[in-house]
PDB file with one MODEL, atoms N, CA, C and O in Angstrom:
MODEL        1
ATOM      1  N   UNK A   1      99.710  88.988  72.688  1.00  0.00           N
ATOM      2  CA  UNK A   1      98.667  88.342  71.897  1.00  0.00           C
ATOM      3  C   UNK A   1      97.886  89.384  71.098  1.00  0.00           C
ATOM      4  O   UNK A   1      97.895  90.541  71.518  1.00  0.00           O
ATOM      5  N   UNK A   2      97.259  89.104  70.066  1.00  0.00           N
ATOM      6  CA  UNK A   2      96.366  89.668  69.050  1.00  0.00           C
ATOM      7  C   UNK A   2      95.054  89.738  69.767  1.00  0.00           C
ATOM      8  O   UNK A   2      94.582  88.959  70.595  1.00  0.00           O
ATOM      9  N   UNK A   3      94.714  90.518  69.413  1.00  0.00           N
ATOM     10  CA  UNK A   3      93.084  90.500  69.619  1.00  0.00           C
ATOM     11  C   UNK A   3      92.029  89.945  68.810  1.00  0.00           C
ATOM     12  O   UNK A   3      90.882  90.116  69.224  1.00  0.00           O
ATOM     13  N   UNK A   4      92.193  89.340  67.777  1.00  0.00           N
ATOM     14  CA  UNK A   4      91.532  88.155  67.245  1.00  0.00           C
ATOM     15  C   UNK A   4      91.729  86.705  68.161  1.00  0.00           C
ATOM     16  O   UNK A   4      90.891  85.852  68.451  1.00  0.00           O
ATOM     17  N   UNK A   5      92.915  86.779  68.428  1.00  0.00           N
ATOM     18  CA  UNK A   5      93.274  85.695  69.088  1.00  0.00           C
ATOM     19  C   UNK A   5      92.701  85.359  70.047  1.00  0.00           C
ATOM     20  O   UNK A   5      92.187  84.247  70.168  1.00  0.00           O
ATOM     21  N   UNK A   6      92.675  86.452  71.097  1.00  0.00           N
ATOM     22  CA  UNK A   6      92.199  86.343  72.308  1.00  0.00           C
ATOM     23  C   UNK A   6      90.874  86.088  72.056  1.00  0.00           C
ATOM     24  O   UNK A   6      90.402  85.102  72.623  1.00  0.00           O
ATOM     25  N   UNK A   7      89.954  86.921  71.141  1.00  0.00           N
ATOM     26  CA  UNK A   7      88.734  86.824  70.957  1.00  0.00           C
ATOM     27  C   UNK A   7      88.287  85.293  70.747  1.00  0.00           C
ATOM     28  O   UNK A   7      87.262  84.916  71.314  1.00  0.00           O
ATOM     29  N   UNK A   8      88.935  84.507  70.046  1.00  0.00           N
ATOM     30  CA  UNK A   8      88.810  83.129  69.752  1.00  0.00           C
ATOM     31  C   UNK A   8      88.765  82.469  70.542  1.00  0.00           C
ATOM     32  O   UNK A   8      87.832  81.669  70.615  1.00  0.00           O
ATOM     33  N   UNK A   9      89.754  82.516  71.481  1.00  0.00           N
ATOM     34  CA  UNK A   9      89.801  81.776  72.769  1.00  0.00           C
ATOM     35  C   UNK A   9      88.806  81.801  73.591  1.00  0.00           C
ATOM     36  O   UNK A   9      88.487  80.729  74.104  1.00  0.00           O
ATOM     37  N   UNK A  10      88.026  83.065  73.950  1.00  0.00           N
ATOM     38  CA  UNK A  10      87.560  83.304  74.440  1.00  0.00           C
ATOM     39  C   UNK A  10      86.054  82.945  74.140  1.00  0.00           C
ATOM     40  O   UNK A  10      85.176  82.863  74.999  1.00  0.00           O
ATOM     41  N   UNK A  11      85.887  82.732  72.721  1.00  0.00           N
ATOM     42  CA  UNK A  11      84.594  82.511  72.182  1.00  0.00           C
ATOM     43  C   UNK A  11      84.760  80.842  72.538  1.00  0.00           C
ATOM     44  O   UNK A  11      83.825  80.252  73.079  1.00  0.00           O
ATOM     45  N   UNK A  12      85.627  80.358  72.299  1.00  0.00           N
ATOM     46  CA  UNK A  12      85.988  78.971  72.333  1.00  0.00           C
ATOM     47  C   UNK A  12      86.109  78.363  73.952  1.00  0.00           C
ATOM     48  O   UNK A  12      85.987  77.147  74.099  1.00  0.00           O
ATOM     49  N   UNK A  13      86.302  79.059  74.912  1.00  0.00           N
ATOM     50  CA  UNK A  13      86.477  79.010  76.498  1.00  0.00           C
ATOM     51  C   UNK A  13      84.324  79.307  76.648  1.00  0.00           C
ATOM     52  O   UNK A  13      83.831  78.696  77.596  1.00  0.00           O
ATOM     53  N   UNK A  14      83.660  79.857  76.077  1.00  0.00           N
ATOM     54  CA  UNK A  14      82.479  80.388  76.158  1.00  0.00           C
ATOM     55  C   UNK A  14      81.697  78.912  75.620  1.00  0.00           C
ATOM     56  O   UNK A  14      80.864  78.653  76.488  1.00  0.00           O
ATOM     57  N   UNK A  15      81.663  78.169  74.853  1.00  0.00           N
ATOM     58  CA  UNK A  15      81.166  77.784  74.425  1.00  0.00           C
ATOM     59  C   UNK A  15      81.593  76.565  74.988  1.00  0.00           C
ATOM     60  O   UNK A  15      80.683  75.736  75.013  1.00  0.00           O
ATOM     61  N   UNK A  16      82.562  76.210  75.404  1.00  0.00           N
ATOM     62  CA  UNK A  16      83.202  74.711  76.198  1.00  0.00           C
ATOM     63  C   UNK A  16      82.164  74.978  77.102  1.00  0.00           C
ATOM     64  O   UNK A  16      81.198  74.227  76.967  1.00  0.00           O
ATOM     65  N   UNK A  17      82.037  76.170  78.343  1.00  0.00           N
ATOM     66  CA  UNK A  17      81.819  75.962  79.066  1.00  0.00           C
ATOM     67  C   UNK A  17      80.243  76.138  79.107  1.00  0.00           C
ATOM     68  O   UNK A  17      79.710  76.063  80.213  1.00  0.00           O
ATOM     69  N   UNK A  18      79.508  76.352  78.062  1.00  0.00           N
ATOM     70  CA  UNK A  18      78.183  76.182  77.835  1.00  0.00           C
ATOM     71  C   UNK A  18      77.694  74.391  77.783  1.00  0.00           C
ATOM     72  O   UNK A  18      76.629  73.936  78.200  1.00  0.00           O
ATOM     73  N   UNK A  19      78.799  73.639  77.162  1.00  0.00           N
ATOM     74  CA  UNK A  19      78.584  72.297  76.628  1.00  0.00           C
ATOM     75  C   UNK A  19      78.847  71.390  78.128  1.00  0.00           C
ATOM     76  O   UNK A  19      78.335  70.283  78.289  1.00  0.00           O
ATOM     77  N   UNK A  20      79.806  72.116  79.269  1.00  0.00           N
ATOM     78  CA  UNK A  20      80.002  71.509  80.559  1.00  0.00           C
ATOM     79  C   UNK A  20      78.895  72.054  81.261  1.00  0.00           C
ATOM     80  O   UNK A  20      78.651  71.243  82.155  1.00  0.00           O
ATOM     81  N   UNK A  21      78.431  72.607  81.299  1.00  0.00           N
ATOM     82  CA  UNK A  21      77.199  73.013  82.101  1.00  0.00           C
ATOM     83  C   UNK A  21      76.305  72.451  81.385  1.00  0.00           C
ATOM     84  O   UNK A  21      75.686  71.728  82.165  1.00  0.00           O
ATOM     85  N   UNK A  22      75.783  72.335  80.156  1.00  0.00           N
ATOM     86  CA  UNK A  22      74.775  71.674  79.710  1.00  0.00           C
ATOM     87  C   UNK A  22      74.693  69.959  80.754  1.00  0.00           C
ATOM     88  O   UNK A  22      73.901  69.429  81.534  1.00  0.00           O
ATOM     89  N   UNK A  23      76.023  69.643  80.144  1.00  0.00           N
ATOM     90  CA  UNK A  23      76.073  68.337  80.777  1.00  0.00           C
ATOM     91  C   UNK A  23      76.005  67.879  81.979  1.00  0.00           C
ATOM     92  O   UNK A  23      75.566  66.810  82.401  1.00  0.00           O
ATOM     93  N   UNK A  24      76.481  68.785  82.515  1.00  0.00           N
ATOM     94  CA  UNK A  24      76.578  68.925  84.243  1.00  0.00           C
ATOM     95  C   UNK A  24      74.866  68.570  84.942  1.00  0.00           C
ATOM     96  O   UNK A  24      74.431  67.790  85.790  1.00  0.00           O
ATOM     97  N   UNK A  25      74.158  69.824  83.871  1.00  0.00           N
ATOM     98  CA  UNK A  25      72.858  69.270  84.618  1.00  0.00           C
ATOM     99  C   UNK A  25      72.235  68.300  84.280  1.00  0.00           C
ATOM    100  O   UNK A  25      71.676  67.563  85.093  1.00  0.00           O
ATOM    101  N   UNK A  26      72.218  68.106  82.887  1.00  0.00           N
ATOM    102  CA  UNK A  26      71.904  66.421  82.540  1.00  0.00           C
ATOM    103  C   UNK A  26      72.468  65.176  83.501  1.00  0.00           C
ATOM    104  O   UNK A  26      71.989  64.042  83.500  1.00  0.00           O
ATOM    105  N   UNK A  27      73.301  65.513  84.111  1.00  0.00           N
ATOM    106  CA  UNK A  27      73.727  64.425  85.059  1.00  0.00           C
ATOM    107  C   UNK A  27      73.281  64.438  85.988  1.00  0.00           C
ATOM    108  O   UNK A  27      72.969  63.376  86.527  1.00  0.00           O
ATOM    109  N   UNK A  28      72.983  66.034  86.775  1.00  0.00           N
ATOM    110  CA  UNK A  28      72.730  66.492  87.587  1.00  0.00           C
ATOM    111  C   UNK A  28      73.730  66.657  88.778  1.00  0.00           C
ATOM    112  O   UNK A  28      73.417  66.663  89.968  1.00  0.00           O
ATOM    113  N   UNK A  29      75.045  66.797  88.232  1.00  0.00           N
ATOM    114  CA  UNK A  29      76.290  67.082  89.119  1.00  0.00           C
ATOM    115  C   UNK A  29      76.156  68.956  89.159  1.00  0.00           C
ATOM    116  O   UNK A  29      75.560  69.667  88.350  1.00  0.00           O
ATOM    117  N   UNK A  30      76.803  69.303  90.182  1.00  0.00           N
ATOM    118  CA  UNK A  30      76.706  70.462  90.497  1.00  0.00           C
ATOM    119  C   UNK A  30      77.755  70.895  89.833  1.00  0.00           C
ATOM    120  O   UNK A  30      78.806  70.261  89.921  1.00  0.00           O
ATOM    121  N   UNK A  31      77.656  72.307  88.872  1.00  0.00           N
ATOM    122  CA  UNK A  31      78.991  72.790  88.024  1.00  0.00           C
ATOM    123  C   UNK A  31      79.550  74.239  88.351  1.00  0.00           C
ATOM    124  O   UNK A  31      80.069  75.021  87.555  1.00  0.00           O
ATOM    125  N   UNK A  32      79.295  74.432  89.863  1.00  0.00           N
ATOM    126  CA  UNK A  32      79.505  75.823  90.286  1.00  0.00           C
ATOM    127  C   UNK A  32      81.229  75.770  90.572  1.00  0.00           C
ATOM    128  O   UNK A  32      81.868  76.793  90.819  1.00  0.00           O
ATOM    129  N   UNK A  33      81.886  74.318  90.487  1.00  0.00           N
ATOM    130  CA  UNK A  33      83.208  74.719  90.755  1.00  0.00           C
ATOM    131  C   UNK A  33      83.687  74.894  89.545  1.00  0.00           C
ATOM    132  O   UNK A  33      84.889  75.156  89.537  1.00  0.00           O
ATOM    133  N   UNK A  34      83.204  74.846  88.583  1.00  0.00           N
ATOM    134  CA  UNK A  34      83.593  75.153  86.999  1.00  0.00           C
ATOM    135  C   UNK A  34      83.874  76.589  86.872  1.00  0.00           C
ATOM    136  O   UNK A  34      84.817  76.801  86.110  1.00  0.00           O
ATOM    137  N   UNK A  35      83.249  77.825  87.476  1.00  0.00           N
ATOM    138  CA  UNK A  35      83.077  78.832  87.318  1.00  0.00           C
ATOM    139  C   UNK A  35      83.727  79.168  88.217  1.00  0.00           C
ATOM    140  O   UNK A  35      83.853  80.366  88.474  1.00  0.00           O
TER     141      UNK A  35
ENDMDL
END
C-alpha cells in the first residue's frame, strides 16, 4: 500500500469512529468494545 492510502483510511477509520462514539453516548450504550 501507498502511504496516502493508508493515510486515508486511517483518517477515514478516525473519524467513523468519532461519529460511533458520539452516538454511543447519545444513547448512552457503552462503546469501549469499539476500541
Amino acid at each position: 500500500m501507498t502511504i496516502p492510502t493508508n493515510t486515508k483510511i486511517f483518517e477515514n477509520y478516525n473519524r467513523f469512529r468519532r461519529l460511533y462514539i458520539k452516538k454511543s453516548i447519545i444513547k448512552g450504550k457503552p462503546f469501549t468494545m469499539f476500541t
